[in-house]
Backbone as CSV, one residue per row, in Angstrom:
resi,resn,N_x,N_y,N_z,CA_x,CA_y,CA_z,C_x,C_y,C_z
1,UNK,0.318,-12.705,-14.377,0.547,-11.776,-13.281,1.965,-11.986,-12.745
2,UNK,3.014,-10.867,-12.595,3.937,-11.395,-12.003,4.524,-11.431,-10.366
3,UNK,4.973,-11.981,-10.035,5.275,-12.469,-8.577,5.733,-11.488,-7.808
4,UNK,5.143,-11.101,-6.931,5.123,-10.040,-6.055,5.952,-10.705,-5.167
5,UNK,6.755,-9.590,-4.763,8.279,-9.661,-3.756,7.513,-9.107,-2.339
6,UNK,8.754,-9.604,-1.746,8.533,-9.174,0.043,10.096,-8.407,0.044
7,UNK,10.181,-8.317,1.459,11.320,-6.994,1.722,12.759,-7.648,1.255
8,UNK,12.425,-9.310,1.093,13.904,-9.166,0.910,14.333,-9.725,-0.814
9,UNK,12.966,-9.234,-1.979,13.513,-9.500,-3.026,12.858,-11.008,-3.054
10,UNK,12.510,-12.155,-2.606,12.236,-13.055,-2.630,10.200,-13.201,-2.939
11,UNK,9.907,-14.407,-3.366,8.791,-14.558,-3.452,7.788,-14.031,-1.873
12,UNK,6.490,-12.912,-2.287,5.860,-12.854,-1.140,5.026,-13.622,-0.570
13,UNK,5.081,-14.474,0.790,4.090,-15.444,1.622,2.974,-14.974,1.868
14,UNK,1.724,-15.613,2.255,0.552,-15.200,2.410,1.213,-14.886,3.890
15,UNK,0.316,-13.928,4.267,0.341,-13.493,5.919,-0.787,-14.233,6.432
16,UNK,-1.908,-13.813,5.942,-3.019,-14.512,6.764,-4.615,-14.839,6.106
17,UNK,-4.858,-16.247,6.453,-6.201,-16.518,5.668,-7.341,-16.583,6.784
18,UNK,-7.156,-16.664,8.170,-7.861,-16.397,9.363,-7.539,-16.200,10.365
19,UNK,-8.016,-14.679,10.242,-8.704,-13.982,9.510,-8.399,-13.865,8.002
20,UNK,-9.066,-13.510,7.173,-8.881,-13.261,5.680,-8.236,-11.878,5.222
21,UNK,-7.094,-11.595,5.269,-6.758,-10.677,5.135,-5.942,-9.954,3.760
22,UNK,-5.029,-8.734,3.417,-5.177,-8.435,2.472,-6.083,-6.685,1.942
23,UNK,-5.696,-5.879,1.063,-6.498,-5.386,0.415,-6.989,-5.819,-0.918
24,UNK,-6.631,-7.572,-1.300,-7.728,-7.581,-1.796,-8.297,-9.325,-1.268
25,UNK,-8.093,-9.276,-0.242,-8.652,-10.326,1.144,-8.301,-11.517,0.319
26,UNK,-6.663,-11.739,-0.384,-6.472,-12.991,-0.618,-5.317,-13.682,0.208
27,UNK,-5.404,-13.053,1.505,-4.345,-13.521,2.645,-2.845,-13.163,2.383
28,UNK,-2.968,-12.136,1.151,-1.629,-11.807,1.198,-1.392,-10.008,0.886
29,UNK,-0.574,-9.181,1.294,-0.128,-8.295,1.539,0.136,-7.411,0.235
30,UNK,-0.463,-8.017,-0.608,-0.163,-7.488,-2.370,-1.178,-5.961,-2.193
31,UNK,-0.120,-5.030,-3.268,-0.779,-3.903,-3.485,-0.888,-3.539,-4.419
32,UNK,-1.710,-2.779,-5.436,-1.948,-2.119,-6.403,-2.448,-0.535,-6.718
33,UNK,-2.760,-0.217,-7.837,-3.475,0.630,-7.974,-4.573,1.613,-7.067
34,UNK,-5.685,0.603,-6.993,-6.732,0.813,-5.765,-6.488,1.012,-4.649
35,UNK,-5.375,0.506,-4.028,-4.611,0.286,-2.710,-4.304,1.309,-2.550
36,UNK,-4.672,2.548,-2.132,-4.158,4.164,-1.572,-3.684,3.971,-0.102
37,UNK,-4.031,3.083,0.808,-3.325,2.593,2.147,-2.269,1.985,2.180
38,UNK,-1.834,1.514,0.498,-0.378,0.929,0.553,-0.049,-0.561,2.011
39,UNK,-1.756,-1.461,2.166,-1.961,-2.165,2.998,-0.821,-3.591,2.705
40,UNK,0.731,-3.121,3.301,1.582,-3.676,2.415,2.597,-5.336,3.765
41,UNK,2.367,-4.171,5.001,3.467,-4.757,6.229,1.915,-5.324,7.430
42,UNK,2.738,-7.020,6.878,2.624,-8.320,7.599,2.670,-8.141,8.754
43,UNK,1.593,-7.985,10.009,1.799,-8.013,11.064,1.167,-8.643,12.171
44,UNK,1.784,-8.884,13.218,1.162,-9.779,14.173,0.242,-8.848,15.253
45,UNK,-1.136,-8.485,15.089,-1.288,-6.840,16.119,-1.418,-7.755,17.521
46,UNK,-1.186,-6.204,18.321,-1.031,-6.708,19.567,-1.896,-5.529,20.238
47,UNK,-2.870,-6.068,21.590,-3.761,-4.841,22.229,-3.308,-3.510,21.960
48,UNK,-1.817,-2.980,22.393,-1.502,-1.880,22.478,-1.327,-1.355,20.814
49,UNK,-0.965,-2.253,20.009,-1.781,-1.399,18.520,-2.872,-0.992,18.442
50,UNK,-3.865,-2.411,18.790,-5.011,-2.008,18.026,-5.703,-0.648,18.951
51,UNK,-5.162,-0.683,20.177,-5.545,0.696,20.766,-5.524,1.771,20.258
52,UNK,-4.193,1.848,19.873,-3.326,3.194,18.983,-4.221,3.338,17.911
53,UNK,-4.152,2.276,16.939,-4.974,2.791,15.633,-6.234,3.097,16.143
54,UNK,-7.148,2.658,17.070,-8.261,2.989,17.403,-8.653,4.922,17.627
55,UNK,-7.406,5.091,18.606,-6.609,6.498,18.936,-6.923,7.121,18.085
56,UNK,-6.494,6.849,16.673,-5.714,7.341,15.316,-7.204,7.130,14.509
57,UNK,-8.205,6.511,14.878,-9.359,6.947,14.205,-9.836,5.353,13.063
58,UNK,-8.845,3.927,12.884,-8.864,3.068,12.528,-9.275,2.088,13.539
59,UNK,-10.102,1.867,13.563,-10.934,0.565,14.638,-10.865,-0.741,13.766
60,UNK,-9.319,-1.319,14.830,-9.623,-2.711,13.755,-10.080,-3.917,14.683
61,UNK,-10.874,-3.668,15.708,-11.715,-4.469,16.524,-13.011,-4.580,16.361
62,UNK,-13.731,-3.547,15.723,-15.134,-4.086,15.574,-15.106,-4.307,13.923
63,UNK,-16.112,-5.473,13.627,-16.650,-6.223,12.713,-16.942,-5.031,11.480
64,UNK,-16.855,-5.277,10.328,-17.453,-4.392,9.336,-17.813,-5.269,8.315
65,UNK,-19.156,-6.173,8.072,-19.090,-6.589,6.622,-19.402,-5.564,5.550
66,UNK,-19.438,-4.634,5.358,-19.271,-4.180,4.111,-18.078,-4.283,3.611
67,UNK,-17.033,-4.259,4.673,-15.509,-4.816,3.883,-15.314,-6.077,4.176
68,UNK,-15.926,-6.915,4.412,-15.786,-8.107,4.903,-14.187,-7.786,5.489
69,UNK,-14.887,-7.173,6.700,-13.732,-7.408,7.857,-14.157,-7.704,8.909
70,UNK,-13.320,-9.043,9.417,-14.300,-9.819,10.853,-13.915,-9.046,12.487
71,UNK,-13.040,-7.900,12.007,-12.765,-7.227,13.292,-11.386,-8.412,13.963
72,UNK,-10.711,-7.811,14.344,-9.291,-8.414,14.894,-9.064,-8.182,16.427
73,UNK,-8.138,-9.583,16.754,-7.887,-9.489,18.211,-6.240,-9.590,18.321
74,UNK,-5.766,-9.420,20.004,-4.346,-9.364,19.606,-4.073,-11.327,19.086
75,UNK,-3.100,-11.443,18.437,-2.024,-12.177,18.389,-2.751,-12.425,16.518
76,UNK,-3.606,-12.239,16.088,-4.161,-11.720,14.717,-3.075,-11.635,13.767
77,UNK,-2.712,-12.397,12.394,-1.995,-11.099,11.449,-3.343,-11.101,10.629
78,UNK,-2.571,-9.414,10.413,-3.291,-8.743,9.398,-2.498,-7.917,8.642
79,UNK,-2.507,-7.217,7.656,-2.081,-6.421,6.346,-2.336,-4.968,6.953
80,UNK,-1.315,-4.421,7.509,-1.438,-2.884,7.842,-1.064,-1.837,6.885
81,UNK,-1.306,-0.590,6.869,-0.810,0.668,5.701,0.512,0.327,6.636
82,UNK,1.691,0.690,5.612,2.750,1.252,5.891,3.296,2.243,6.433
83,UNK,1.744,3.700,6.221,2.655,4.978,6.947,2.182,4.495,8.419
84,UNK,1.166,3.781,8.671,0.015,3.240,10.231,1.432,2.620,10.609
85,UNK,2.089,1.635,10.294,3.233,1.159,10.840,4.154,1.821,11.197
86,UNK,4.840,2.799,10.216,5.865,3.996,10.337,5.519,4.599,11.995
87,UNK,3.699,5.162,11.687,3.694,6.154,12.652,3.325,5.277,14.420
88,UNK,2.970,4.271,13.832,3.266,3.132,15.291,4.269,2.924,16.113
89,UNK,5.278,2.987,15.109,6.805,2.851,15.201,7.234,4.190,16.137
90,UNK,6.917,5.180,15.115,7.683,6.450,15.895,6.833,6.497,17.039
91,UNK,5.507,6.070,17.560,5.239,6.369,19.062,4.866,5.218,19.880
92,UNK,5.568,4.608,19.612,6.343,3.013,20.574,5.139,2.221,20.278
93,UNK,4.501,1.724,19.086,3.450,0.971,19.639,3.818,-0.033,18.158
94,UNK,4.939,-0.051,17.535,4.631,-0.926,16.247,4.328,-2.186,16.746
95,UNK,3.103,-3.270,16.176,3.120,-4.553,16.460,4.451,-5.508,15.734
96,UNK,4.777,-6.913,16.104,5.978,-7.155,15.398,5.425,-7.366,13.829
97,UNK,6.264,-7.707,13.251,6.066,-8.216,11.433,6.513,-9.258,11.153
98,UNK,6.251,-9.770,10.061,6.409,-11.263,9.478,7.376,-10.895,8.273
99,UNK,8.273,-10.631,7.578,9.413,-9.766,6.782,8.772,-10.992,5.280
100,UNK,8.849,-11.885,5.276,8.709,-12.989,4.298,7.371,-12.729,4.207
101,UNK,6.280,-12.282,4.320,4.862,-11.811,3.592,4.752,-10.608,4.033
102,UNK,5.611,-9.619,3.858,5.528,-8.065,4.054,6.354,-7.601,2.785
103,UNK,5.260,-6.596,1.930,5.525,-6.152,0.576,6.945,-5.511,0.074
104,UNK,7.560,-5.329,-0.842,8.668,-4.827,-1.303,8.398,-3.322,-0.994
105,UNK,7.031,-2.963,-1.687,6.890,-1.597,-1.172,7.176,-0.875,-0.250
106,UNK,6.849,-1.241,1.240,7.486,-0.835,2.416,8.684,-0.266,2.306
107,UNK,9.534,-0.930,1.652,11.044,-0.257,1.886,10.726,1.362,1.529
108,UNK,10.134,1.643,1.002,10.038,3.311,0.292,9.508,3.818,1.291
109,UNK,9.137,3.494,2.690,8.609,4.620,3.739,9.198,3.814,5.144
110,UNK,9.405,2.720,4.935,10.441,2.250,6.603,11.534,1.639,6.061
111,UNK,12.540,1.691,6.859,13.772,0.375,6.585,13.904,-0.665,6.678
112,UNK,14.296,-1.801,5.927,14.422,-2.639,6.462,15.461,-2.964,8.011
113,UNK,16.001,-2.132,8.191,16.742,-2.494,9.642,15.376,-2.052,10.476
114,UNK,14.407,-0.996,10.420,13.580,-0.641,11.333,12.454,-2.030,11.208
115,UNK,12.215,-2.714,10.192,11.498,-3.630,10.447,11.824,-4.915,10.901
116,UNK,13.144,-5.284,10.431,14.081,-6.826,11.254,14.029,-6.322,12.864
117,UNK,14.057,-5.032,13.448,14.099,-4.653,14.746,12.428,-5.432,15.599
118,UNK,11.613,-5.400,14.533,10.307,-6.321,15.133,9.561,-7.563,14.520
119,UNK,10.724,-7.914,13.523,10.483,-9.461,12.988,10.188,-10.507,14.018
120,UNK,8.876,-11.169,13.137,8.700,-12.645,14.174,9.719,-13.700,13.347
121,UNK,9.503,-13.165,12.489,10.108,-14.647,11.378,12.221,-14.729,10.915
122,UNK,12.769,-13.772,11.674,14.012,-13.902,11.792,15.190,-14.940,13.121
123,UNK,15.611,-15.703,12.556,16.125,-16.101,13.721,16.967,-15.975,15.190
């Protein structure tokens, strides 16, 4: 299998193992085929996301085991779609990101200057 990149070309970090996250819940931000949410950008959610996506019809607060998803609280990372980030972004609510376990993919629908603008992991 070969080594999946993050935004800056470098090896991608797990984002998060607890919660277990991922579309394919191996704590890291990898996408494929199956992946039609493109569940690519590392993020830290915060109340006023998970509100928004709630808004937007994505409830990532209550529990679902059929996806083994334990439901999320703020300060959480989790593996968000990319356009969910984009459109977070354009109406003030993006949570920040982790750039070093956030997918190469991303670059094809946000910038990297729009995402260093809410990096946790930059100095």
């Amino acid at each position: 299998m070969p080594v999946e990149k993050n935004v800056f070309g470098e090896e991608l970090q797990t984002c998060s193992t607890s919660p277990m996250t991922g579309f394919y819940r191996d704590g890291c931000c990898r996408t494929g085929p199956e992946d039609l949410g493109l569940h690519v950008v590392c993020t830290e959610v915060t109340e006023r996301f998970l509100e928004f996506s709630k808004a937007r019809g994505n409830d990532l607060t209550t529990p679902n085991a059929v996806y083994d998803f334990p439901g999320l609280k703020p300060g959480d990372r989790w593996c968000i779609c990319a356009l969910r980030w984009r459109e977070a972004l354009e109406d003030g609510y993006a949570p920040p990101v982790i750039l070093a376990s956030t997918h190469e993919s991303v670059l094809e629908i946000v910038s990297l200057e729009d995402l260093k603008k809410y990096a946790l992991d930059l100095a």
